[in-house]
C-alpha positions as CSV (number, residue, x, y, z in Angstrom):
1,X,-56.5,-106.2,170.1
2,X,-55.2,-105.2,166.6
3,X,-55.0,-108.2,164.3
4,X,-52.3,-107.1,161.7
5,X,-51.0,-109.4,158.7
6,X,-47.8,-109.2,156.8
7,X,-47.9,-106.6,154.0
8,X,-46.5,-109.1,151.5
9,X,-49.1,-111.4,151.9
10,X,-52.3,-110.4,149.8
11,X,-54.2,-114.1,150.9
12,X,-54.1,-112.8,154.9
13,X,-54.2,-108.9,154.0
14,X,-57.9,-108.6,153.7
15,X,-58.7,-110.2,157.2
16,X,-59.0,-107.7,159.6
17,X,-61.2,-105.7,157.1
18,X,-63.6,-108.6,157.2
19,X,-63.4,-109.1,160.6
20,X,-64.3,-105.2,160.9
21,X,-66.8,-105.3,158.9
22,X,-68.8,-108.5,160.3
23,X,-67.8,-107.3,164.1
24,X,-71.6,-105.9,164.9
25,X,-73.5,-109.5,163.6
26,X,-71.1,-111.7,165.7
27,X,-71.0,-109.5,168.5
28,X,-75.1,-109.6,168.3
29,X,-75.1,-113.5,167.7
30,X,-72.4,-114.4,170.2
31,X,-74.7,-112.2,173.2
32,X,-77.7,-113.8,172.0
33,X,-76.7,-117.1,172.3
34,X,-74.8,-116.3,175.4
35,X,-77.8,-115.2,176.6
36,X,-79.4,-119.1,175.9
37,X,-76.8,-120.8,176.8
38,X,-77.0,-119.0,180.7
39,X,-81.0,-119.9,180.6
40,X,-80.6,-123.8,179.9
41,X,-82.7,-122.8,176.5
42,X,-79.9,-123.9,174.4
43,X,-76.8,-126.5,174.7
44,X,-73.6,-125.2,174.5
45,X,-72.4,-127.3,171.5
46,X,-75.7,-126.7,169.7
47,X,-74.7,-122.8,170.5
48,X,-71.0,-123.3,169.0
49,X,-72.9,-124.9,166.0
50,X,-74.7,-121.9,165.3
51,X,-72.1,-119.3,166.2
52,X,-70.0,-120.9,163.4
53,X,-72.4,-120.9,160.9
54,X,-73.4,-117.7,161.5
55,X,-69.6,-115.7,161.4
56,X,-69.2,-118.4,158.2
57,X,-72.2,-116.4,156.4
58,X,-70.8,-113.1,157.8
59,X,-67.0,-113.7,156.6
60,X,-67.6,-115.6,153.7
61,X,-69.3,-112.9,151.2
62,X,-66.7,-110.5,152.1
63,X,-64.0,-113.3,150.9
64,X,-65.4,-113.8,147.7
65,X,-65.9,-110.2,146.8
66,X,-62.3,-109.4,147.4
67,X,-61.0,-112.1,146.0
68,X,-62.7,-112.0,142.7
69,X,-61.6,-108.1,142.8
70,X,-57.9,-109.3,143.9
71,X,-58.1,-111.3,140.7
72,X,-59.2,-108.7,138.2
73,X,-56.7,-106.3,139.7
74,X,-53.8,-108.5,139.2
75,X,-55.0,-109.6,135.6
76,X,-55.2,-105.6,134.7
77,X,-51.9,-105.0,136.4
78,X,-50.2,-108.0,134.3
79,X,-51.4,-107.1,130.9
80,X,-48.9,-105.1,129.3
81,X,-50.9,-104.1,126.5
82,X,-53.6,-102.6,129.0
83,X,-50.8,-100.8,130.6
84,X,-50.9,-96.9,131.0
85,X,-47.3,-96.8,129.8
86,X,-48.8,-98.3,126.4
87,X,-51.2,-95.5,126.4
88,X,-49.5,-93.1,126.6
89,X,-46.7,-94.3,124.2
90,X,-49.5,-94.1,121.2
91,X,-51.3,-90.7,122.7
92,X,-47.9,-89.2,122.1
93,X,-47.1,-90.4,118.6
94,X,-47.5,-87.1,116.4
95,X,-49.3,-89.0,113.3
96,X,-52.9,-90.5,114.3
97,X,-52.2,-93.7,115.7
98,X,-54.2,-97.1,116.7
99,X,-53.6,-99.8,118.7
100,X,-55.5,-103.1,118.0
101,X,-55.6,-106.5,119.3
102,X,-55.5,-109.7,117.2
103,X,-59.6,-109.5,116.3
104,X,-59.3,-106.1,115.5
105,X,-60.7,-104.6,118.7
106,X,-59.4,-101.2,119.6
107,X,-57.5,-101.0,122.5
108,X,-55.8,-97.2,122.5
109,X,-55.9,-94.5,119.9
110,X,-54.5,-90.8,120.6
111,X,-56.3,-87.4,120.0
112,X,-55.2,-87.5,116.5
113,X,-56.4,-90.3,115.6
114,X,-59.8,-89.7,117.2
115,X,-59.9,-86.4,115.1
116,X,-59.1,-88.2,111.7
117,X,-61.8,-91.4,112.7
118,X,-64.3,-90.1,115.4
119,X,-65.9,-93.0,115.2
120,X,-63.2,-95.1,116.5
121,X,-64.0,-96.4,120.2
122,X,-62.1,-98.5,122.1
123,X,-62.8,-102.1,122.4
124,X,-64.7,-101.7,119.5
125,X,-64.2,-103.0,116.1
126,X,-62.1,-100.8,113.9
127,X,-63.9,-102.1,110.7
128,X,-67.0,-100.3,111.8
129,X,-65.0,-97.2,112.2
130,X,-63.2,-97.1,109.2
131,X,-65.8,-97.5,106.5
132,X,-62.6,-97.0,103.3
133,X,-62.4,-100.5,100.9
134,X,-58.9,-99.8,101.7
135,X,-58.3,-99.8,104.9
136,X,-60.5,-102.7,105.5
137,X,-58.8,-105.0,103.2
138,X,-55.4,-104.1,104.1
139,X,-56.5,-104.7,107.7
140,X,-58.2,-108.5,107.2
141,X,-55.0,-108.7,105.4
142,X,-52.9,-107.9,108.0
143,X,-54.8,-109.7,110.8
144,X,-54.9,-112.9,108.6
145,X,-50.9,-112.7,107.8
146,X,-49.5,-111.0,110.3
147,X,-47.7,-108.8,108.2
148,X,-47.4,-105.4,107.2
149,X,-49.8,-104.0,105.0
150,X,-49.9,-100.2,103.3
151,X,-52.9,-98.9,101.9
152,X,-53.5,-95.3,99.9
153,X,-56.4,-93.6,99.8
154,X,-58.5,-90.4,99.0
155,X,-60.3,-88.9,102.4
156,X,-62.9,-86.1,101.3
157,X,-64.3,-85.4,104.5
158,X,-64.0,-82.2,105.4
159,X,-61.4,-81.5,102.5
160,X,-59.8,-84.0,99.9
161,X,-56.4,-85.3,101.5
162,X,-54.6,-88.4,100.6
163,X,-53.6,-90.5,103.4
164,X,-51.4,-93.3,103.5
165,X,-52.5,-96.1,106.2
166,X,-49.3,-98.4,107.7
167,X,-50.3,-101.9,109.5
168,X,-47.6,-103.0,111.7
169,X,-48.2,-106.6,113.8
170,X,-46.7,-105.3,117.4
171,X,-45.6,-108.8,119.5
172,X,-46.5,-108.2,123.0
173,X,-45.7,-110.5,125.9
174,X,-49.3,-112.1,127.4
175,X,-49.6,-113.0,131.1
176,X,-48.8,-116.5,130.7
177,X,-45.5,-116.0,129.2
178,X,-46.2,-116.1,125.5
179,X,-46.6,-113.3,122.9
180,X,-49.4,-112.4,120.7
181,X,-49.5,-110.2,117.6
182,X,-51.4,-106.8,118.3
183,X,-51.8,-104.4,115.8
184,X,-50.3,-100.6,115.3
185,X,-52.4,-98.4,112.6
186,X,-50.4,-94.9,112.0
187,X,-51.5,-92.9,109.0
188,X,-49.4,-90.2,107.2
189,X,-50.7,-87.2,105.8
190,X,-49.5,-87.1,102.0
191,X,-51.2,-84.5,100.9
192,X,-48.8,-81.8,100.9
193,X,-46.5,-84.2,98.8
194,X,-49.3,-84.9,96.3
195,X,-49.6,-81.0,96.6
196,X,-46.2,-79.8,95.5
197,X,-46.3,-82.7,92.7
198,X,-49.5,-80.9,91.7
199,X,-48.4,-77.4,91.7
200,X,-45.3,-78.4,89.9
201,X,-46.7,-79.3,86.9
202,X,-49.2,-77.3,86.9
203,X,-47.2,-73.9,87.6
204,X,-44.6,-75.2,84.4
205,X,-47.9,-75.9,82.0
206,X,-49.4,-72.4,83.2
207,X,-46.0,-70.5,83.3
208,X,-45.0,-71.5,79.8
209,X,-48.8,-71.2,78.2
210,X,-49.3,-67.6,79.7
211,X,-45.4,-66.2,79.5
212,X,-45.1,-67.2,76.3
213,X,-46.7,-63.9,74.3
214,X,-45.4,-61.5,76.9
215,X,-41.6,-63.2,76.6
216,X,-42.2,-63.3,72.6
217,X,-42.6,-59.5,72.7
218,X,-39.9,-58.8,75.1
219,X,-37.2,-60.5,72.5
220,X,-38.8,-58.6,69.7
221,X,-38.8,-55.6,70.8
222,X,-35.4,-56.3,71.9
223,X,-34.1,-57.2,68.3
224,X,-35.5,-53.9,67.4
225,X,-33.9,-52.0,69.7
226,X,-30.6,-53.4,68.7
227,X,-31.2,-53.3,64.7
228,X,-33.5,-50.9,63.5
229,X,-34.5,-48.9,66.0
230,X,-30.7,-48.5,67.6
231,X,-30.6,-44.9,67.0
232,X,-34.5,-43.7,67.3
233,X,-34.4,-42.1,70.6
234,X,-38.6,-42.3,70.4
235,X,-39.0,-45.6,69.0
236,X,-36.8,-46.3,72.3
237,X,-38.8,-44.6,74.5
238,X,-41.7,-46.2,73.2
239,X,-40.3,-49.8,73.3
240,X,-39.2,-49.5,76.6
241,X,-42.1,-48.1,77.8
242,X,-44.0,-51.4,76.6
243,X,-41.3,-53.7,77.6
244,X,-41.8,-52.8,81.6
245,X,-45.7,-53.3,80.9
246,X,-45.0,-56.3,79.9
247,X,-42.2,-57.3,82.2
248,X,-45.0,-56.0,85.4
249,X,-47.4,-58.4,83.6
250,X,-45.3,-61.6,83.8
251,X,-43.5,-60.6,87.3
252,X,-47.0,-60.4,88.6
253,X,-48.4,-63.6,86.4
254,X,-45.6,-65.5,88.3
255,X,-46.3,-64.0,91.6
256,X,-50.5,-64.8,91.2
257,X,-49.0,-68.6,90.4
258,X,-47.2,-69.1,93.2
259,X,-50.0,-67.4,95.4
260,X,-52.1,-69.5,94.0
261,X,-49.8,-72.9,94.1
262,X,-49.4,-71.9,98.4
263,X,-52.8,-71.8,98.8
264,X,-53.6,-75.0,97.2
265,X,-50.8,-76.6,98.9
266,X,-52.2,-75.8,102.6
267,X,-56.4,-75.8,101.1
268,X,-56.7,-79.3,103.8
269,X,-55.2,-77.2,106.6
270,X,-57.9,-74.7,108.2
271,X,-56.1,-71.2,109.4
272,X,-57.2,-71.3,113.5
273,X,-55.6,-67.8,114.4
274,X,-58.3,-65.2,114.8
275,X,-57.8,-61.9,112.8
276,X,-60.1,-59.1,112.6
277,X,-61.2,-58.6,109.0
278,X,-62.2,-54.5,109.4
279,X,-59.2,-53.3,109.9
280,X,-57.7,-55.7,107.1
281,X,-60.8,-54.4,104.5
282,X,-59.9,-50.8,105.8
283,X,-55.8,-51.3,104.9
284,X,-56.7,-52.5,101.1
285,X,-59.0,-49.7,100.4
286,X,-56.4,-47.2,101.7
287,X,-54.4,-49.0,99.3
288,X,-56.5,-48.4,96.2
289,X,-57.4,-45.6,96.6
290,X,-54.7,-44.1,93.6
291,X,-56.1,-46.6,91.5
292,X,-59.4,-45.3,92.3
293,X,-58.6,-42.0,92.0
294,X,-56.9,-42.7,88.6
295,X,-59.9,-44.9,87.2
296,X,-62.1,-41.9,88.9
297,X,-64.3,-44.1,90.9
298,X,-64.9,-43.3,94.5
299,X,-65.2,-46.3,97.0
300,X,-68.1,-46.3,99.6
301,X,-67.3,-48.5,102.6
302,X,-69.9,-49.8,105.2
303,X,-67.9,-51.5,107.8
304,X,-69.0,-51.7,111.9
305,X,-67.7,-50.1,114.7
306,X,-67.1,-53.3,116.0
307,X,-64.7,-56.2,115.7
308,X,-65.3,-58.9,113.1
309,X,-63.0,-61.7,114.2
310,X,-63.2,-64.9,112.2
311,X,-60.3,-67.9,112.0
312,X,-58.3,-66.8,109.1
313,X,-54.7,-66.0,107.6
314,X,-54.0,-62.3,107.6
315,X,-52.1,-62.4,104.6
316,X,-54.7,-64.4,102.3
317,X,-57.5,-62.3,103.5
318,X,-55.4,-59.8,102.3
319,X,-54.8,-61.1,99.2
320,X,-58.4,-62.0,98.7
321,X,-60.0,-58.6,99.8
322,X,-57.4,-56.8,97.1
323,X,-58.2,-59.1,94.1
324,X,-62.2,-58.0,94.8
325,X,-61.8,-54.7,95.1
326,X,-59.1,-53.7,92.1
327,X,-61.3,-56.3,90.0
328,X,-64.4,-53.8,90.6
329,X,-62.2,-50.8,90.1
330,X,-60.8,-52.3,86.6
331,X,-63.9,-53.7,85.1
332,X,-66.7,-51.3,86.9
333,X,-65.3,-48.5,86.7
334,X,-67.6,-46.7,84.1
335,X,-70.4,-46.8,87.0
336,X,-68.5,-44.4,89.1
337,X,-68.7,-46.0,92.6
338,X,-68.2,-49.0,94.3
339,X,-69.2,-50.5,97.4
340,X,-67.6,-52.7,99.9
341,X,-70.0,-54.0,102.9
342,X,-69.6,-56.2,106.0
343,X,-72.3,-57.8,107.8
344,X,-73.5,-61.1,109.5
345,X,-76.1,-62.6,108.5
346,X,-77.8,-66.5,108.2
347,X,-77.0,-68.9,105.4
348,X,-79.3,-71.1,103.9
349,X,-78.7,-73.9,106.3
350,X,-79.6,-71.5,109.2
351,X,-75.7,-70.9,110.7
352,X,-74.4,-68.1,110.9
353,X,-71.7,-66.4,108.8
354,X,-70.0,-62.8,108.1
355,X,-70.2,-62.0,104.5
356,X,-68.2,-59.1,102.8
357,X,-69.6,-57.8,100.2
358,X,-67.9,-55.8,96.7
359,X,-70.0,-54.8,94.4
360,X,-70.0,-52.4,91.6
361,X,-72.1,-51.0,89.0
362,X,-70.3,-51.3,85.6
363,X,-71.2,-53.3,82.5
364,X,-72.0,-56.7,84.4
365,X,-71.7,-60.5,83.5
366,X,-73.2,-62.2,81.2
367,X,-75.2,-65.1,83.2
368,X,-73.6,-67.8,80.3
369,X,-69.9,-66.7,82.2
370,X,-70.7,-66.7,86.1
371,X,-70.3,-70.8,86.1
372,X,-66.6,-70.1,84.9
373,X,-65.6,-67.0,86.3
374,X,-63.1,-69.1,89.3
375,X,-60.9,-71.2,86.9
376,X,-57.4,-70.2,85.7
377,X,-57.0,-68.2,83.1
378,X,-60.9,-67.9,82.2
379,X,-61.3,-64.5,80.7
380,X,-64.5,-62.8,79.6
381,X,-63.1,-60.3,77.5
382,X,-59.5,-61.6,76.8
383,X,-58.8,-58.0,75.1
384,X,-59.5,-55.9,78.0
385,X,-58.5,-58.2,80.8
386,X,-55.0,-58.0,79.4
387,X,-55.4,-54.4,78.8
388,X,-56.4,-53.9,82.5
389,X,-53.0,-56.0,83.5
390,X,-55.0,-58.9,84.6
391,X,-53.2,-62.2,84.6
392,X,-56.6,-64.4,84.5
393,X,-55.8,-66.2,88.0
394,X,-57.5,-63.5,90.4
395,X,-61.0,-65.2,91.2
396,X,-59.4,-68.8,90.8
397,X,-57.1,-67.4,94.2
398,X,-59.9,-65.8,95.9
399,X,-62.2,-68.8,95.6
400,X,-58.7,-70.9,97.0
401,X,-58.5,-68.7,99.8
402,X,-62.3,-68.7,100.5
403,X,-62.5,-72.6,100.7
404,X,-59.1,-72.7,103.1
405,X,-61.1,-70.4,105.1
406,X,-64.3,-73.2,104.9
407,X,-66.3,-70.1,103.1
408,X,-67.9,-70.1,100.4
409,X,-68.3,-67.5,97.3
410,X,-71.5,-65.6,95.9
411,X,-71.2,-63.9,92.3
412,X,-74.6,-62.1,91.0
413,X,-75.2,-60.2,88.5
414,X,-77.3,-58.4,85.7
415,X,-76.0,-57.1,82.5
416,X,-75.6,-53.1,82.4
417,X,-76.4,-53.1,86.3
418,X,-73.2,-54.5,87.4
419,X,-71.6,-57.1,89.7
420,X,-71.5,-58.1,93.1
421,X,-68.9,-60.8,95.3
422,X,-69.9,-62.1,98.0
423,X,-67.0,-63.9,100.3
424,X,-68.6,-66.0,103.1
425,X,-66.9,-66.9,106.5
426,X,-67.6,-69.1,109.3
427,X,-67.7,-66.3,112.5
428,X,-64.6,-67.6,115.4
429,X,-66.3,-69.9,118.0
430,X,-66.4,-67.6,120.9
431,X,-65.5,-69.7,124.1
432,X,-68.4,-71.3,126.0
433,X,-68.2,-69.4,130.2
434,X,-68.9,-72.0,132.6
């Protein structure tokens, strides 16, 4: 017969379980000394005796176990920071977040957060995790006070980005009907902030440095045109003519500087969309090819068969692979050709990387100008960069768009035996098949 207890009752529930379990050894006992009892070996009390001690050793174990499991069940259950509702509250907070109890012990973090720390484990000590002298004294501060604490600072790893860290004490009700002060981390990402201060004054100090002579020209050749010059139909001509070079120059100047401002406003966020880089070189050689024609050098390109997909931004790779090219066409262009490769090859680390390579056989670099060749406005010959329409901020945006990209940059060369750039990319992780 069934022995059933009530389902509300979790002191009688495990019973029948035990008495399920322990069924074979009393069964086996109880025959046994049955079987003495018949043959005058054993009294029947002694028997009793021994049949309860042995169904006390077979029921007893089985108590405990459950019990002490009972117990750790119900303590789980009753914790509300422990809860799964609480986890999944901070996985779905869109900043990295961290939960912490009163010493400092982690007890949930979301994907974020694990990204932005990976050392962070739970029921670990944060401290250990988060190695910044601020975030570990606004932290002890918090802990000791109770109060909310806000902390700046500079994370270089991969890429510089400012974070701001907020420590908010959380009261959560305890088991026994108190509260006790956990503690919420959430850090915001102020870099772009810090970014757009950044390129705001540094687009006003470039702007009015480099439109200055260009705007200067503009309003004298203006004056001209309305005094002296009203009625000279070639002075005109003329003057006009150098007015829209000049007018290109600083539309284009302005358009380099907010190319270059976008970049370094996004340089901490890594492009993840996979692009194919042949047809991209392919489309900006197409489109220099009148410039080629008209600085009569002819371009050579060496590009596979095959896809070469890395993680880019089509548009910057653009941008890049143009600035490479029309730079060898300008300044190389008395050696006659100019040659723009793609292959993959190994860095000197040992991991693998596509590099394209543009190089050209002009005049060269001095070595004493390679260092410098990436920073605004750095000219080696200020005379013919301006007469080539150069604005000074090419190779400052391609080596922007090469470190968004987590490349790197090669420049060689040898006076009178030209130059070559190199622009290095991390290949796109191709998907591991089970």
């Amino acid at each position: 017969m069934a022995i059933e207890a009530p389902s509300s009752s979790s002191v009688f529930s495990p019973w029948p379980d035990r008495l399920r379990h322990s069924a074979i050894i009393l069964l086996a006992a109880g025959a046994a000394l049955g079987v003495l009892v018949a043959f005058g070996d054993l009294l029947l009390v002694r028997a009793i005796v021994v049949f309860a001690c042995i169904a006390a050793a077979a029921l007893v174990p089985w108590r405990l176990h459950h019990a002490t499991a009972s117990r750790e069940d119900v303590r789980g259950a009753n914790n509300p920071v422990e809860t799964a509702a609480v986890s999944a509250v901070v996985a779905g907070m869109p900043d990295p977040a961290v939960l912490l109890d009163r010493a400092g012990r982690v007890i949930h973090l979301n994907a974020a957060a694990a990204q932005l720390a990976p050392a962070l484990r739970r029921n670990e000590l944060a401290q250990f995790a988060l190695r910044s002298p601020e975030i570990i004294t606004a932290l002890r501060e918090a802990i000791a006070t109770t109060e909310t604490r806000r902390a700046t600072y500079l994370d270089h790893v991969p890429v510089d980005r400012w974070m701001e860290l907020i420590i908010t004490p959380v009261p959560v009700p305890t088991p026994f009907g108190g509260t006790e002060k956990c503690m919420l981390m959430t850090f915001h990402d102020q870099t772009p902030l810090r970014r757009v201060e950044e390129m705001r004054a540094d687009f006003v100090a470039n702007a009015s440095h480099e439109l200055r002579t260009p705007l200067a020209a503009l309003s004298g050749f203006i004056d001209t045109l309305q005094g002296p010059a009203k009625d000279d139909a070639k002075a005109r001509e003329r003057f006009l003519g150098i007015m829209h070079t000049q007018a290109t120059r600083m539309a284009r100047l302005i358009d380099d500087l907010l190319s270059l401002s976008r970049v370094e406003l996004s340089a901490h966020v890594r492009p993840d969309t996979l692009v194919d880089i042949v047809p991209i070189i392919r489309q900006v050689a197409d489109g220099l090819e009148p410039l080629a024609r008209e600085r009569q050098v002819a371009i050579d390109i060496m590009l596979p068969d095959a896809p070469v997909m890395i993680a880019g931004d089509r548009e910057e790779l653009l941008r890049l692979f143009e600035n490479l090219i029309e730079n060898a066409l300008k300044y190389g262009a008395s050696g006659g050709k100019v040659i723009v490769s793609l292959s993959q090859a190994l860095s000197g680390e040992g991991t693998p990387e596509v590099r394209v390579m543009v190089r050209d056989y002009g005049p060269g670099i001095a070595p004493e100008h390679l260092p410098r060749l990436t920073e605004r406005f750095y000219r080696v010959d200020v005379g013919d960069s301006r007469a080539q329409g150069g604005t000074g901020l090419g190779l400052s945006l391609v080596k922007h768009i090469v470190n968004r990209h987590r490349g790197r940059l090669l420049i060689e060369s040898v006076p009178k035996k030209g130059a070559t750039f190199t622009a290095c990319f991390p290949p796109a992780k191709t998907p591991v098949s089970a």
